[in-house]
PDB file of N, CA, C and O in Angstrom:
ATOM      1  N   UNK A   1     180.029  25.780  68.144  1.00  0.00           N
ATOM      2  CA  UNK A   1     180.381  25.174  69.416  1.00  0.00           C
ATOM      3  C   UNK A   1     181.469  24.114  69.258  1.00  0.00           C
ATOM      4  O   UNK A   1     182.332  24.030  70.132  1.00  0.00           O
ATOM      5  N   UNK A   2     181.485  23.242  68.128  1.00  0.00           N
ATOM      6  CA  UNK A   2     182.565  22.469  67.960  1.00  0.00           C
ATOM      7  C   UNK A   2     184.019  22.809  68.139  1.00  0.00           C
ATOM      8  O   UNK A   2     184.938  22.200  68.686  1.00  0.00           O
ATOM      9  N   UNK A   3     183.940  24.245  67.361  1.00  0.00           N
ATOM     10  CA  UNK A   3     185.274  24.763  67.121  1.00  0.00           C
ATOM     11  C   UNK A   3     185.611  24.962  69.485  1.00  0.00           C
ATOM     12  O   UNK A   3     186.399  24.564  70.343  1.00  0.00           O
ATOM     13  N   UNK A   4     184.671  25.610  69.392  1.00  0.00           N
ATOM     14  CA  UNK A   4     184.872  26.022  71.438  1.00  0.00           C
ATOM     15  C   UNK A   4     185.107  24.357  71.776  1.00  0.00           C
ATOM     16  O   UNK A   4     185.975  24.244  72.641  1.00  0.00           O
ATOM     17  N   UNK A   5     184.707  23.383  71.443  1.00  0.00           N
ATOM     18  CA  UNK A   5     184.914  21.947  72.535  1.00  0.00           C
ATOM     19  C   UNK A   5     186.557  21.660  71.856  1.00  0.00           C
ATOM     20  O   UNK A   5     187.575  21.566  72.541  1.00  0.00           O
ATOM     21  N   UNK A   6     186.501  21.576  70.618  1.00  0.00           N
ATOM     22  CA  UNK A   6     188.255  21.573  70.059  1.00  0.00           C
ATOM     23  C   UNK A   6     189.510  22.364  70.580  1.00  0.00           C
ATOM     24  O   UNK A   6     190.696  22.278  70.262  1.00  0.00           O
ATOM     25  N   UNK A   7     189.011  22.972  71.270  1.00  0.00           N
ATOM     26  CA  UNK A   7     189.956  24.311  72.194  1.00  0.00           C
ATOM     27  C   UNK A   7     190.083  23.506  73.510  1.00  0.00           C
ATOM     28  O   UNK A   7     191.154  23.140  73.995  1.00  0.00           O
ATOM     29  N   UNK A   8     188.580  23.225  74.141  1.00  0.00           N
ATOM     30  CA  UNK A   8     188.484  23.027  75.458  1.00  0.00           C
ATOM     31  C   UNK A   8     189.498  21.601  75.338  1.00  0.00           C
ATOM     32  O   UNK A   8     190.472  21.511  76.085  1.00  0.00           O
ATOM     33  N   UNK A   9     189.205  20.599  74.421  1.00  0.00           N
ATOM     34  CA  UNK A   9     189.833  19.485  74.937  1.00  0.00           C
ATOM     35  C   UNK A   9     190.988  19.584  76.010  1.00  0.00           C
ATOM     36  O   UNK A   9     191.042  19.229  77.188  1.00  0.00           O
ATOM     37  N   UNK A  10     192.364  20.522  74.723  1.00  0.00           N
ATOM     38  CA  UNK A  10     193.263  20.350  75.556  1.00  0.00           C
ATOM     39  C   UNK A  10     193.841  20.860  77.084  1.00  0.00           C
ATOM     40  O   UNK A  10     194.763  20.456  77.792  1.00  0.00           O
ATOM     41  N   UNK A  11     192.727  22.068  77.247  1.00  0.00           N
ATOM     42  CA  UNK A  11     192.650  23.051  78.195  1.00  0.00           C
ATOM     43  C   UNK A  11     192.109  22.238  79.410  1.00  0.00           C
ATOM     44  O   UNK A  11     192.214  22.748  80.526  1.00  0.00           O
ATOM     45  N   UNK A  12     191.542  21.019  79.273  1.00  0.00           N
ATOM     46  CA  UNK A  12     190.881  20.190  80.438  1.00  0.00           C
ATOM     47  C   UNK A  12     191.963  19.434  80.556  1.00  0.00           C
ATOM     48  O   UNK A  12     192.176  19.376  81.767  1.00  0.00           O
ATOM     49  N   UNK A  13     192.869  18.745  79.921  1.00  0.00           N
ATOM     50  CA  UNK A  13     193.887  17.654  79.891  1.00  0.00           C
ATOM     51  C   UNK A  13     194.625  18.442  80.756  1.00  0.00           C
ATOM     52  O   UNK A  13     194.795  18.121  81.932  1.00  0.00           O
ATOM     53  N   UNK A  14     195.284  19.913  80.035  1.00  0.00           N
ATOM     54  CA  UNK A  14     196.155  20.713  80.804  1.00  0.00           C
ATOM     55  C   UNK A  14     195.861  20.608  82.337  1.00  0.00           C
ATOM     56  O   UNK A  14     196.593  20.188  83.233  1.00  0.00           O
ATOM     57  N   UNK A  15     194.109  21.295  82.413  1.00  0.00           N
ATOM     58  CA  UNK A  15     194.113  21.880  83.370  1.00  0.00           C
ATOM     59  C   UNK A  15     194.158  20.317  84.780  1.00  0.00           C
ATOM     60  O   UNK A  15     194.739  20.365  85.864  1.00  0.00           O
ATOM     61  N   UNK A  16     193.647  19.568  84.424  1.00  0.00           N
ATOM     62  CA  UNK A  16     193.859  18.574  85.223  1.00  0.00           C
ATOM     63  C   UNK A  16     194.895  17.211  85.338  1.00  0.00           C
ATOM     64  O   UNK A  16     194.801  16.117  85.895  1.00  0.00           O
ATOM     65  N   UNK A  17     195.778  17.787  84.625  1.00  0.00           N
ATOM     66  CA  UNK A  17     197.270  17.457  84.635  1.00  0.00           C
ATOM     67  C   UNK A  17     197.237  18.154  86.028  1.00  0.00           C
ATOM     68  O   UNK A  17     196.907  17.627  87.090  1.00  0.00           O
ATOM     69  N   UNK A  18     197.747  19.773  85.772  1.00  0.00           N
ATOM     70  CA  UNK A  18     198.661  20.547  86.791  1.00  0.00           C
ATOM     71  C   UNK A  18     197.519  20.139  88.111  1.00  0.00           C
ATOM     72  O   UNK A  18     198.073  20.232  89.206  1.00  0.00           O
ATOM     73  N   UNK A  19     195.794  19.638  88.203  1.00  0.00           N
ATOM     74  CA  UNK A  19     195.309  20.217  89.482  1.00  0.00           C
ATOM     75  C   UNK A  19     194.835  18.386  89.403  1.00  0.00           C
ATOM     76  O   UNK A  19     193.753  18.160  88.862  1.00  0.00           O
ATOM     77  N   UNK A  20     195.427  17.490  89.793  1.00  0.00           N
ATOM     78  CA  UNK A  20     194.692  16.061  89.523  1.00  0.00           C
ATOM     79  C   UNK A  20     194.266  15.934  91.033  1.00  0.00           C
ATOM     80  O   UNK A  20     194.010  14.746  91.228  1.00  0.00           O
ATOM     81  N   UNK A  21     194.073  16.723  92.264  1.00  0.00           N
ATOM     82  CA  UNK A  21     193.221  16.236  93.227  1.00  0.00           C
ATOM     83  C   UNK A  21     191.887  17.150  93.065  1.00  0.00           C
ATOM     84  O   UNK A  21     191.914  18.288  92.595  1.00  0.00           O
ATOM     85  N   UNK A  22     190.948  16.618  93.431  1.00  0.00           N
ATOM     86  CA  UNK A  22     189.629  17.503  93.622  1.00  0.00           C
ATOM     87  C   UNK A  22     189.828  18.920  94.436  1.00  0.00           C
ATOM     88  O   UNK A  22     190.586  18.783  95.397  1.00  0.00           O
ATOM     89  N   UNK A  23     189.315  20.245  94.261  1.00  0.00           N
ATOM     90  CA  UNK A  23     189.204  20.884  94.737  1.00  0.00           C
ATOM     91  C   UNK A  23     188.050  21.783  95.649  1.00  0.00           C
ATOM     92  O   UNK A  23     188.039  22.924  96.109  1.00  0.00           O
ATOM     93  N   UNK A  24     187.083  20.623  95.649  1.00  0.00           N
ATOM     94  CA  UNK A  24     185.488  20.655  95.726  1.00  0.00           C
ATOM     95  C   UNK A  24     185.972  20.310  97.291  1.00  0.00           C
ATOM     96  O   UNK A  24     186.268  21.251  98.028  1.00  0.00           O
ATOM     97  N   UNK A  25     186.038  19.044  97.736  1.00  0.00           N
ATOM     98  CA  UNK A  25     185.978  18.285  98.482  1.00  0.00           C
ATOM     99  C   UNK A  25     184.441  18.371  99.524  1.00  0.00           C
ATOM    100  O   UNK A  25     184.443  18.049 100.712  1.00  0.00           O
ATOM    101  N   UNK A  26     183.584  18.717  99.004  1.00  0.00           N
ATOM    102  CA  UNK A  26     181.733  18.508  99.326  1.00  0.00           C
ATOM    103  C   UNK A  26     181.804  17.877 100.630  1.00  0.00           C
ATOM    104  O   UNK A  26     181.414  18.427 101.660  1.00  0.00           O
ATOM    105  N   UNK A  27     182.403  16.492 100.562  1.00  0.00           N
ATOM    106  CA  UNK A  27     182.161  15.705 102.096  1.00  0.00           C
ATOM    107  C   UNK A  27     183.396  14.625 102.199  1.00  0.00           C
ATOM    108  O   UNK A  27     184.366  14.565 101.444  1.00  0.00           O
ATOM    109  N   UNK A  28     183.117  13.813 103.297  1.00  0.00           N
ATOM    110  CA  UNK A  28     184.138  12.946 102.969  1.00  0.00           C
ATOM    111  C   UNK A  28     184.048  11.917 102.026  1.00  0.00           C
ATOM    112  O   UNK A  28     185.000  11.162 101.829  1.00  0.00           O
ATOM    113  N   UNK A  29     182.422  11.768 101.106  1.00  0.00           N
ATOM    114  CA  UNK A  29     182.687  10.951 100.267  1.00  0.00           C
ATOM    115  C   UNK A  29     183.721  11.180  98.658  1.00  0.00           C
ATOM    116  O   UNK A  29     183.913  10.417  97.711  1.00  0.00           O
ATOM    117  N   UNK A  30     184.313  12.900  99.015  1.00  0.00           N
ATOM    118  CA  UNK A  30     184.945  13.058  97.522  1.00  0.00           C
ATOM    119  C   UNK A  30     186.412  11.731  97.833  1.00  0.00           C
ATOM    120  O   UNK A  30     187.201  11.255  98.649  1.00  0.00           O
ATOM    121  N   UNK A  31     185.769  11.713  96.062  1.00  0.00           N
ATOM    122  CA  UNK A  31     187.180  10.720  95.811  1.00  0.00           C
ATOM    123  C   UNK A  31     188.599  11.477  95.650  1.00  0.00           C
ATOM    124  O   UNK A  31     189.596  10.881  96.056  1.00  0.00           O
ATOM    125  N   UNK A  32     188.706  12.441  95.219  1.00  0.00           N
ATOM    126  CA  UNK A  32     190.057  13.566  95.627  1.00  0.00           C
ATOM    127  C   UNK A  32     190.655  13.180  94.220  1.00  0.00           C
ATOM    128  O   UNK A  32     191.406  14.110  93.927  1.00  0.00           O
ATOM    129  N   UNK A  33     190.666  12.409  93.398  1.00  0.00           N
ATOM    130  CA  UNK A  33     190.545  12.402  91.937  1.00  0.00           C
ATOM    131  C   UNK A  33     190.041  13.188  91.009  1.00  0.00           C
ATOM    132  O   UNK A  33     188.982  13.002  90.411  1.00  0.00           O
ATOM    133  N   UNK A  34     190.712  13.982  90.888  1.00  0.00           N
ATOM    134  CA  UNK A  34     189.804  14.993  89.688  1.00  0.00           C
ATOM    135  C   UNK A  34     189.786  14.204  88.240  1.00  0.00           C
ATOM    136  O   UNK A  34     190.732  13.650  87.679  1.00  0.00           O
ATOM    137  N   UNK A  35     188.566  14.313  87.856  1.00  0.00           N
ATOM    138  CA  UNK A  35     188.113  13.987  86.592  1.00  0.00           C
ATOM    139  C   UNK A  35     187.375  15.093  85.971  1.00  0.00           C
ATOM    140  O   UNK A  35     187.208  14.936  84.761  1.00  0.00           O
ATOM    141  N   UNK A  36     186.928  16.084  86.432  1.00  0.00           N
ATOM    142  CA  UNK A  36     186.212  17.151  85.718  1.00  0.00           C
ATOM    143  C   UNK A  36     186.563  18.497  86.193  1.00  0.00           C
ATOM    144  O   UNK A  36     187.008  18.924  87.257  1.00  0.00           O
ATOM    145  N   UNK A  37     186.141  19.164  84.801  1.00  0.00           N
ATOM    146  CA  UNK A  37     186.789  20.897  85.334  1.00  0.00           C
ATOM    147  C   UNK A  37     185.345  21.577  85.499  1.00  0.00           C
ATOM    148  O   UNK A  37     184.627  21.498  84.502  1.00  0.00           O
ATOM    149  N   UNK A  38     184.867  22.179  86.528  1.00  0.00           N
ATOM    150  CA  UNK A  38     183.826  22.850  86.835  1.00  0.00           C
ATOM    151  C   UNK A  38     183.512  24.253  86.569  1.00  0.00           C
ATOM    152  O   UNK A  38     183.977  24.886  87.516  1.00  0.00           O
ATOM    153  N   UNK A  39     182.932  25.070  85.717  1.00  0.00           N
ATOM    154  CA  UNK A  39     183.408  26.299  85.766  1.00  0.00           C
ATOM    155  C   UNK A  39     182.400  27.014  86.970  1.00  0.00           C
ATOM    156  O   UNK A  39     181.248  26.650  87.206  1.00  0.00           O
ATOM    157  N   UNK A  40     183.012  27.938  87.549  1.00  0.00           N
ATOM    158  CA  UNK A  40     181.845  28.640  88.750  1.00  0.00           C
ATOM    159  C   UNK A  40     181.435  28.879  88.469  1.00  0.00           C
ATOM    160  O   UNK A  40     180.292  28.505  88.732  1.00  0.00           O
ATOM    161  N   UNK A  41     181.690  30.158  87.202  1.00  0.00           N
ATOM    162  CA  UNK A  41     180.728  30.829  86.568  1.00  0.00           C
ATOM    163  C   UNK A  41     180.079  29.847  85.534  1.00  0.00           C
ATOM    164  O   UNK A  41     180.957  29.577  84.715  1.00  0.00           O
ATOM    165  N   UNK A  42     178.902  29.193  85.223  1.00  0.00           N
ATOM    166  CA  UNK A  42     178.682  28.383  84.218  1.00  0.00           C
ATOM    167  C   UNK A  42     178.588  29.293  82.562  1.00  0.00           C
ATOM    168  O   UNK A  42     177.941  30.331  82.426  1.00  0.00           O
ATOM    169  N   UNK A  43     179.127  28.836  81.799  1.00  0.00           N
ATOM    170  CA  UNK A  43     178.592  29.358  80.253  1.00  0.00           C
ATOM    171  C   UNK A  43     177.091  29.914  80.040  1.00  0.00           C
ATOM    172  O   UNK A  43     176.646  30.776  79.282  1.00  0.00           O
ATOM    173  N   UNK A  44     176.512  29.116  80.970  1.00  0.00           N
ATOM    174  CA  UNK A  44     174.997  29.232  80.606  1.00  0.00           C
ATOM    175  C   UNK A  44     174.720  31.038  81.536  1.00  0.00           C
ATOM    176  O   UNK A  44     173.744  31.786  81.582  1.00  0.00           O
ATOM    177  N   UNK A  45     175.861  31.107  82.023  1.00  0.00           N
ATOM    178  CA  UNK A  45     175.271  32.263  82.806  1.00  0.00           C
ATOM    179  C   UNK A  45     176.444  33.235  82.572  1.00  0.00           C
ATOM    180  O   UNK A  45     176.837  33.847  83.565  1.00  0.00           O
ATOM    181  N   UNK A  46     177.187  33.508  81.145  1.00  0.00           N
ATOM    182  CA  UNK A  46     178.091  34.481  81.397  1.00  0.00           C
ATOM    183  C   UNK A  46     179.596  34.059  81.282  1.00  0.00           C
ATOM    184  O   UNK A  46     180.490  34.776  80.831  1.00  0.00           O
ATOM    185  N   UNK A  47     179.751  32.658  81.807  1.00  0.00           N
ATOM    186  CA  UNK A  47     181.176  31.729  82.145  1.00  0.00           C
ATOM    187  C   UNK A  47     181.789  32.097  80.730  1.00  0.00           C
ATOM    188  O   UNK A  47     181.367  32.751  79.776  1.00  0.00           O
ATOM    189  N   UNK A  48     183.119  31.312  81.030  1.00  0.00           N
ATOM    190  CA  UNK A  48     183.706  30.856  79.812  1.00  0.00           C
ATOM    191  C   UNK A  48     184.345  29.710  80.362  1.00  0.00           C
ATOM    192  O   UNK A  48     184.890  29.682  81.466  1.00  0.00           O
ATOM    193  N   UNK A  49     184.243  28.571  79.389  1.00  0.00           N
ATOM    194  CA  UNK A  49     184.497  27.428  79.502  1.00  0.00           C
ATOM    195  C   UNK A  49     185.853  27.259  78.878  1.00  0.00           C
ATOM    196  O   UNK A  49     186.339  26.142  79.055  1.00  0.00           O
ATOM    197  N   UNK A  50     186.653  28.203  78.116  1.00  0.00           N
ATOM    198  CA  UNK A  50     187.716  27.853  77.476  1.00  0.00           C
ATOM    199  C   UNK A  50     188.469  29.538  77.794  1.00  0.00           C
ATOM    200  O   UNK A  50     187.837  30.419  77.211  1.00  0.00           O
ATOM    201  N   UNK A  51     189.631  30.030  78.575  1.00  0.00           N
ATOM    202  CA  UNK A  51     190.221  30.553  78.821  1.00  0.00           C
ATOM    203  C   UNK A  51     189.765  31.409  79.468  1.00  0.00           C
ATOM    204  O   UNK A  51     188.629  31.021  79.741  1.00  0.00           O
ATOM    205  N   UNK A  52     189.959  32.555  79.996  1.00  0.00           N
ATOM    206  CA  UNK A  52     189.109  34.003  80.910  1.00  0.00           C
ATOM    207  C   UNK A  52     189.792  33.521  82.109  1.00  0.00           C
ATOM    208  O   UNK A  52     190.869  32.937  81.985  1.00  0.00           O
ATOM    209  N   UNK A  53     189.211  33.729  83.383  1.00  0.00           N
ATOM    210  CA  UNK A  53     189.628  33.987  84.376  1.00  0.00           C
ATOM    211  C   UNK A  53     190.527  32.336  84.964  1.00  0.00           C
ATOM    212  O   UNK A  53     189.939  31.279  84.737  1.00  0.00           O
ATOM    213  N   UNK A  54     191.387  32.315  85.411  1.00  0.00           N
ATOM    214  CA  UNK A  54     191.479  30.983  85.846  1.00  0.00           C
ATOM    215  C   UNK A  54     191.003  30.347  87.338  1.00  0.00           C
ATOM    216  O   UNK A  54     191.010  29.160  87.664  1.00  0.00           O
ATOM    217  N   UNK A  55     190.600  31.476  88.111  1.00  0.00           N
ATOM    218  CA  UNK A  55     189.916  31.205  89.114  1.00  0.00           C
ATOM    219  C   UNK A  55     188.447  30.896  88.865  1.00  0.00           C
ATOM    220  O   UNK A  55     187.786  30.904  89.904  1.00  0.00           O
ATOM    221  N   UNK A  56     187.883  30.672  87.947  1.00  0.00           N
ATOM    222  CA  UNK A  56     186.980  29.893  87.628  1.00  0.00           C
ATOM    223  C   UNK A  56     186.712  28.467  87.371  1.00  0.00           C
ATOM    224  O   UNK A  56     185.676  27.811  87.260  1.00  0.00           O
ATOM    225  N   UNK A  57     187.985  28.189  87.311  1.00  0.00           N
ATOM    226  CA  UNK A  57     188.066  26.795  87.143  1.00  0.00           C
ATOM    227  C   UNK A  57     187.834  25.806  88.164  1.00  0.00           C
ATOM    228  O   UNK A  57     188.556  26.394  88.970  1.00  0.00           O
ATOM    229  N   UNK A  58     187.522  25.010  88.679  1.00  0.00           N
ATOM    230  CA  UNK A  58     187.932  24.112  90.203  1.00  0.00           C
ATOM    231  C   UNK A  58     188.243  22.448  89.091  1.00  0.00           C
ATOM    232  O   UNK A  58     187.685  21.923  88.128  1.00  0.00           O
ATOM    233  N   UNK A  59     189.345  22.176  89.893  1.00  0.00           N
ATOM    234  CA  UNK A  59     189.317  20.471  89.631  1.00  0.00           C
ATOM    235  C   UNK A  59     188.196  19.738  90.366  1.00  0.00           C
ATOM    236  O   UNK A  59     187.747  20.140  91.439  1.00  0.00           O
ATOM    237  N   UNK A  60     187.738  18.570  89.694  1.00  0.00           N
ATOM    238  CA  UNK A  60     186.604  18.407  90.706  1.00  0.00           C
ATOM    239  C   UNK A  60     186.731  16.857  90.696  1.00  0.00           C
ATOM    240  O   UNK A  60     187.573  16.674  89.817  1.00  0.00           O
ATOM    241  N   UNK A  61     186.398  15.734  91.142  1.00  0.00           N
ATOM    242  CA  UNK A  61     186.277  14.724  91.016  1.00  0.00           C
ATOM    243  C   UNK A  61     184.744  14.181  90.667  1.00  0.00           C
ATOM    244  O   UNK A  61     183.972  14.831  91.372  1.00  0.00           O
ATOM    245  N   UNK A  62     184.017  13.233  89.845  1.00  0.00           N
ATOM    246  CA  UNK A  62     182.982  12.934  89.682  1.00  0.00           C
ATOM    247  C   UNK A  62     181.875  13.376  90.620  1.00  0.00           C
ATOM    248  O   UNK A  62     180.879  14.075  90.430  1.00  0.00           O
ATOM    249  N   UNK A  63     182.346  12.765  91.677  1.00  0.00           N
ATOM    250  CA  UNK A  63     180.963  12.698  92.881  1.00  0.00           C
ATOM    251  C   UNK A  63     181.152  14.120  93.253  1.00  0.00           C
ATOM    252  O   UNK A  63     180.100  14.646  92.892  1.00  0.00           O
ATOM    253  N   UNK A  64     182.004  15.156  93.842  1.00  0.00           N
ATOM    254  CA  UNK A  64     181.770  16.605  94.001  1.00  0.00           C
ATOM    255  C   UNK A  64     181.191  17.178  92.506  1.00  0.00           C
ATOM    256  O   UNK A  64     180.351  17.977  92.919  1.00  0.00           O
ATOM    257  N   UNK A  65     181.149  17.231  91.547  1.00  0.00           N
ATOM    258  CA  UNK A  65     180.751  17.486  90.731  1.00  0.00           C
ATOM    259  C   UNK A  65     179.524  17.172  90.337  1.00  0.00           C
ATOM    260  O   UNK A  65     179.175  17.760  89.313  1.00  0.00           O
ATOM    261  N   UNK A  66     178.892  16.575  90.719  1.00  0.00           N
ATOM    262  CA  UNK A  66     177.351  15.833  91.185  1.00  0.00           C
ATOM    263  C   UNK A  66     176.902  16.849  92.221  1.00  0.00           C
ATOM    264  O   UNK A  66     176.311  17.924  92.117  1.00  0.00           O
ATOM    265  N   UNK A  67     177.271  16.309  93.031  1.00  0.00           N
ATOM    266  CA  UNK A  67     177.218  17.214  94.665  1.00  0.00           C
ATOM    267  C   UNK A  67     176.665  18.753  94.282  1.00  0.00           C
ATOM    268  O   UNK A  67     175.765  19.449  94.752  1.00  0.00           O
ATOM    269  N   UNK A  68     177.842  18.987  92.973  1.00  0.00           N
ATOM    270  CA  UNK A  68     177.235  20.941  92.895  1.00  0.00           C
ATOM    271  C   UNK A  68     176.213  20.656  91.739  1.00  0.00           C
ATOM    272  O   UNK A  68     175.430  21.600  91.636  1.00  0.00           O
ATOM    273  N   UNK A  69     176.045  19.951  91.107  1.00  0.00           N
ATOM    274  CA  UNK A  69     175.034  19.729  89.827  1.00  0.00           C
ATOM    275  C   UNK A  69     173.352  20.153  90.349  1.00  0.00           C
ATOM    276  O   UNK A  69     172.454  20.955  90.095  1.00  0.00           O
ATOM    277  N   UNK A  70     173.783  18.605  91.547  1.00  0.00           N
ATOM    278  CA  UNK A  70     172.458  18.548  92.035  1.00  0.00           C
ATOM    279  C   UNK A  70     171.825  19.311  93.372  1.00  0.00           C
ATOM    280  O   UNK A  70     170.646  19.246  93.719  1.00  0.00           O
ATOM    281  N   UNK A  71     172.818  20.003  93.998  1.00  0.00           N
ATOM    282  CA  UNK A  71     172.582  21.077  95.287  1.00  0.00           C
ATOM    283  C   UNK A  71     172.709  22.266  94.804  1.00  0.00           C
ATOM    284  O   UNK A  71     173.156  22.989  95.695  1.00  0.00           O
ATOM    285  N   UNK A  72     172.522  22.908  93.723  1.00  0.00           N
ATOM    286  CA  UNK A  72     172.904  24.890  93.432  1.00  0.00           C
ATOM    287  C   UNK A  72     172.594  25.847  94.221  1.00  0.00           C
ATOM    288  O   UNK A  72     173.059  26.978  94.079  1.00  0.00           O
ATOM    289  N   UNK A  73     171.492  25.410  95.472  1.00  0.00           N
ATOM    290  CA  UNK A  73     171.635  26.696  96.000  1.00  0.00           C
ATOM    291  C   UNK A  73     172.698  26.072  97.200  1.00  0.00           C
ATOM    292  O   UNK A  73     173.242  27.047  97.717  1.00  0.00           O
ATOM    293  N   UNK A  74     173.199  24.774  97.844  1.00  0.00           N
ATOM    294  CA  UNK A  74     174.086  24.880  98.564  1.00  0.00           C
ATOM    295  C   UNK A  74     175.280  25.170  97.720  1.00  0.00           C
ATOM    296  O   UNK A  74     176.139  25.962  98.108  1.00  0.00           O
ATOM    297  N   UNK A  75     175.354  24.597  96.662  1.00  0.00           N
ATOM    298  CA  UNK A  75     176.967  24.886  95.759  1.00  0.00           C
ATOM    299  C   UNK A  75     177.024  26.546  96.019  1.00  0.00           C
ATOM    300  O   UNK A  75     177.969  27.095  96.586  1.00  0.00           O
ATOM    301  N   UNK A  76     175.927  27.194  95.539  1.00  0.00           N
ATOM    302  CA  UNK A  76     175.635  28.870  95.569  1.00  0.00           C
ATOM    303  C   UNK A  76     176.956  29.262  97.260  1.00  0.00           C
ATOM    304  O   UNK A  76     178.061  29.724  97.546  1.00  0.00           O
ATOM    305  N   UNK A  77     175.936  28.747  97.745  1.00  0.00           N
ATOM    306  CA  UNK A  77     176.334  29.181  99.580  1.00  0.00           C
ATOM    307  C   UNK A  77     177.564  29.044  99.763  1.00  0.00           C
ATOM    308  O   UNK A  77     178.138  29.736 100.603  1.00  0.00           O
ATOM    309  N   UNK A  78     178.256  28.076  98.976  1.00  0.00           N
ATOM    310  CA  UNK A  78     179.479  27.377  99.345  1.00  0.00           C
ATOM    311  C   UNK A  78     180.499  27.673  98.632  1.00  0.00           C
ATOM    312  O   UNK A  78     181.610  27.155  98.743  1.00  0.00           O
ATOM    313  N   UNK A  79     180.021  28.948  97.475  1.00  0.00           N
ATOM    314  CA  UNK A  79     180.710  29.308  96.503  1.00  0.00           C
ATOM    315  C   UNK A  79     181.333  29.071  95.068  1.00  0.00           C
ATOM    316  O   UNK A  79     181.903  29.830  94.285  1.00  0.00           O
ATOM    317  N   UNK A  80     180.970  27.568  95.018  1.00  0.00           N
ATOM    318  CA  UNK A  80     181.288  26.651  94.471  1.00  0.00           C
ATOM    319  C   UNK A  80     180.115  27.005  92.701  1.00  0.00           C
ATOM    320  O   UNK A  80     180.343  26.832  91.504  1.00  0.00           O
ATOM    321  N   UNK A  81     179.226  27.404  93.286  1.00  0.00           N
ATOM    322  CA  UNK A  81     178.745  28.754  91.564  1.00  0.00           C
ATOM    323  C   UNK A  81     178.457  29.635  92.116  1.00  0.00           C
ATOM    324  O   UNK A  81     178.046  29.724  93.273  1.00  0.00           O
ATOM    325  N   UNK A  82     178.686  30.628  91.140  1.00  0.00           N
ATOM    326  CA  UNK A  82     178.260  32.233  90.927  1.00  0.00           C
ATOM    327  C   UNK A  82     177.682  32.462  89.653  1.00  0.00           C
ATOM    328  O   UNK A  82     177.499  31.606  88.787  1.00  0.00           O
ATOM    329  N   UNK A  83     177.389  33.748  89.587  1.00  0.00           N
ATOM    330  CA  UNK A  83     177.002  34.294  88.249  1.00  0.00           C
ATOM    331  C   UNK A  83     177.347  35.287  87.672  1.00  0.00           C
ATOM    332  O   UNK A  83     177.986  35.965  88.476  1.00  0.00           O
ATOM    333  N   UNK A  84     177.277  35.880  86.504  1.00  0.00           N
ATOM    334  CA  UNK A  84     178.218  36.748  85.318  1.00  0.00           C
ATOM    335  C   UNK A  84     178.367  37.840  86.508  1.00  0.00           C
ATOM    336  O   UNK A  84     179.355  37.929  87.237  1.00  0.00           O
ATOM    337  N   UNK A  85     177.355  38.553  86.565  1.00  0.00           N
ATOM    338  CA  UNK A  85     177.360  39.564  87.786  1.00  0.00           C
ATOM    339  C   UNK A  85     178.129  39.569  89.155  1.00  0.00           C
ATOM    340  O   UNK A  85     177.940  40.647  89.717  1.00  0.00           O
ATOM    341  N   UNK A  86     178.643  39.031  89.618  1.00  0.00           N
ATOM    342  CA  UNK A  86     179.471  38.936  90.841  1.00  0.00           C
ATOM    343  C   UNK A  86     181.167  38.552  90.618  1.00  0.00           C
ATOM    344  O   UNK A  86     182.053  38.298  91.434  1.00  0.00           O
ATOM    345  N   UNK A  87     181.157  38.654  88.893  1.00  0.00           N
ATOM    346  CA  UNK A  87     182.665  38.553  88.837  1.00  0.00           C
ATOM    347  C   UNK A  87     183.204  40.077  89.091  1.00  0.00           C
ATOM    348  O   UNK A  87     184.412  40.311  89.100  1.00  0.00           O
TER     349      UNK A  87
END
C-alpha cells in the first residue's frame, strides 16, 4: 500500500491544482475549497484511488466530504458513491 499512497501523493496535488473549487457542493455550508479527492467508486468497493477512470474523482472540500462520509445512502441518491458494479 505504501508504494499505491507514493503514487497517489502527486495525483492529489495534480488533481486539485487543476479542480481547487469543491465539486460536491452538499449545501450552502460547502466551503468551495477543495482539500480532498473523493473517489465515487471507493477502493473498498472496486475503486481505484490512483489512476482508472477520471470521472471518479470529485474535488471536494472538507465539510462536503464529511457530508458523503457520514450520509451514504443520501451521497448513494445523489450520486456522489457508487459501486464496482454500476461502472
Amino acid at each position: 500500500m505504501e508504494e499505491i499512497y507514493k503514487e497517489r501523493r502527486p495525483f492529489v496535488i495534480e488533481f486539485l491544482a487543476n479542480n481547487p473549487r469543491c465539486q460536491i457542493f452538499w449545501d450552502p455550508s460547502c466551503t468551495h475549497k477543495a482539500v480532498d479527492v473523493h473517489e465515487v467508486i471507493a477502493r473498498g468497493v472496486g475503486g481505484d484511488i490512483v489512476g482508472g477512470d477520471i470521472d471518479n474523482y470529485r474535488a471536494a472540500c472538507r465539510y462536503c466530504h464529511t457530508m458523503i462520509t457520514n450520509n451514504p445512502k443520501e451521497a448513494e441518491e445523489r450520486g456522489f458513491i457508487k459501486w464496482s458494479w454500476d461502472k
